[in-house]
C-alpha positions in Angstrom: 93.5 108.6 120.8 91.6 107.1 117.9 88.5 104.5 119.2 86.5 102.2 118.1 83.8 100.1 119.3 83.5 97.1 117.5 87.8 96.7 116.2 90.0 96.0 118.7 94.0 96.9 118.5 95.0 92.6 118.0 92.8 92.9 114.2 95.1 95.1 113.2 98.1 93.9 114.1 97.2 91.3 112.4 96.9 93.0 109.1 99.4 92.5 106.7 101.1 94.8 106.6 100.8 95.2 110.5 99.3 98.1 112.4 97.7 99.7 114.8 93.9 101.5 115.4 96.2 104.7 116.0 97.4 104.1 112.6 93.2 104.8 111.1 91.4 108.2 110.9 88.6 108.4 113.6 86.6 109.7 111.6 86.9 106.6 109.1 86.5 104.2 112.4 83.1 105.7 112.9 82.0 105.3 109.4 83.1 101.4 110.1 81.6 101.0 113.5 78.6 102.2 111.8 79.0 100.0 108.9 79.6 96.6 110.9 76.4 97.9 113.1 74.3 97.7 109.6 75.9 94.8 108.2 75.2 92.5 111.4 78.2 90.4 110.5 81.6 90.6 112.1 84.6 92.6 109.2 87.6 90.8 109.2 90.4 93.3 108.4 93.1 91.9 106.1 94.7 95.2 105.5 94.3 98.7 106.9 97.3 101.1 107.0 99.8 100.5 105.0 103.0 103.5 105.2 104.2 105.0 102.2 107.2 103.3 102.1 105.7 99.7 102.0 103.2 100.9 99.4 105.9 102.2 97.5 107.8 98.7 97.8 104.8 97.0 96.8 105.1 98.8 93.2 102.5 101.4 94.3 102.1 105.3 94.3 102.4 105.6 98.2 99.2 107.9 97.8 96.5 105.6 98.3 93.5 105.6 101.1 95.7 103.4 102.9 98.6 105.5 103.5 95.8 108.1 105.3 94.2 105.6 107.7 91.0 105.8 105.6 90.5 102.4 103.8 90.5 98.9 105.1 90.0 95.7 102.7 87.6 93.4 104.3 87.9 89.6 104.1 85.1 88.2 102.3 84.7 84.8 100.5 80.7 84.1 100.8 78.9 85.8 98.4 76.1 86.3 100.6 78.4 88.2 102.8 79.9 90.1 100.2 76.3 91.7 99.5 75.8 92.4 103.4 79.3 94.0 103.1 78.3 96.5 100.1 75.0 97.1 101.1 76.3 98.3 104.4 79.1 100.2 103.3 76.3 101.8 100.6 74.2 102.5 103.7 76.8 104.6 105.8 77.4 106.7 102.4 80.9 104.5 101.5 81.4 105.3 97.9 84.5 103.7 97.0 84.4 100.1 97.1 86.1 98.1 95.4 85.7 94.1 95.3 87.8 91.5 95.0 87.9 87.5 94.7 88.4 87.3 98.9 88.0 91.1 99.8 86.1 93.8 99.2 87.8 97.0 99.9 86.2 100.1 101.3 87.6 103.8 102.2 86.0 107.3 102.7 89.2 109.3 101.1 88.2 112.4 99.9 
């Protein structure tokens, strides 16, 4: 049973595409318990896991972080916020980050 402290199950359903915390790697749900612990700011999940199939619809490879359970993209529309974000994610030893206009996307995918 994957855990975490500070995401509860309703988050991600309410991802788009929806899912569940059994969906994620636990391993990755540590790293982002740790991460929202440094950042001291709530992480608003707009998308988690995604299946290969709805990558692939999407015009993707179906081989992303995603499709693993090891990336989330974080909603994110204050720049002050956004540092917090990357800063925190730098802090836990994230290093693939990527960021958007309203997101900043994070994963720990080999």
């Amino acid at each position: 049973m994957i855990t975490a402290k500070y995401f509860k199950e309703s988050e991600f359903k309410a991802c788009k595409p929806s899912c569940s915390l059994q969906d994620m790697n636990q391993s990755f749900m540590q790293t982002l318990d740790a991460m929202r612990s440094v950042a001291g700011i709530p992480l608003v999940l707009n998308c988690a896991y995604r299946s290969v199939a709805w990558d692939k619809s999407k015009g993707r490879t179906g081989n992303s972080a995603h499709t693993r359970g090891r990336a989330v993209d974080i909603r994110c529309n204050d720049s002050g916020n956004r540092m917090k974000i990357v800063k925190a994610a730098l802090a836990v030893g994230i290093k693939r980050i990527g960021i958007g206009k309203s997101f900043i996307h994070v994963d720990n995918d080999p």
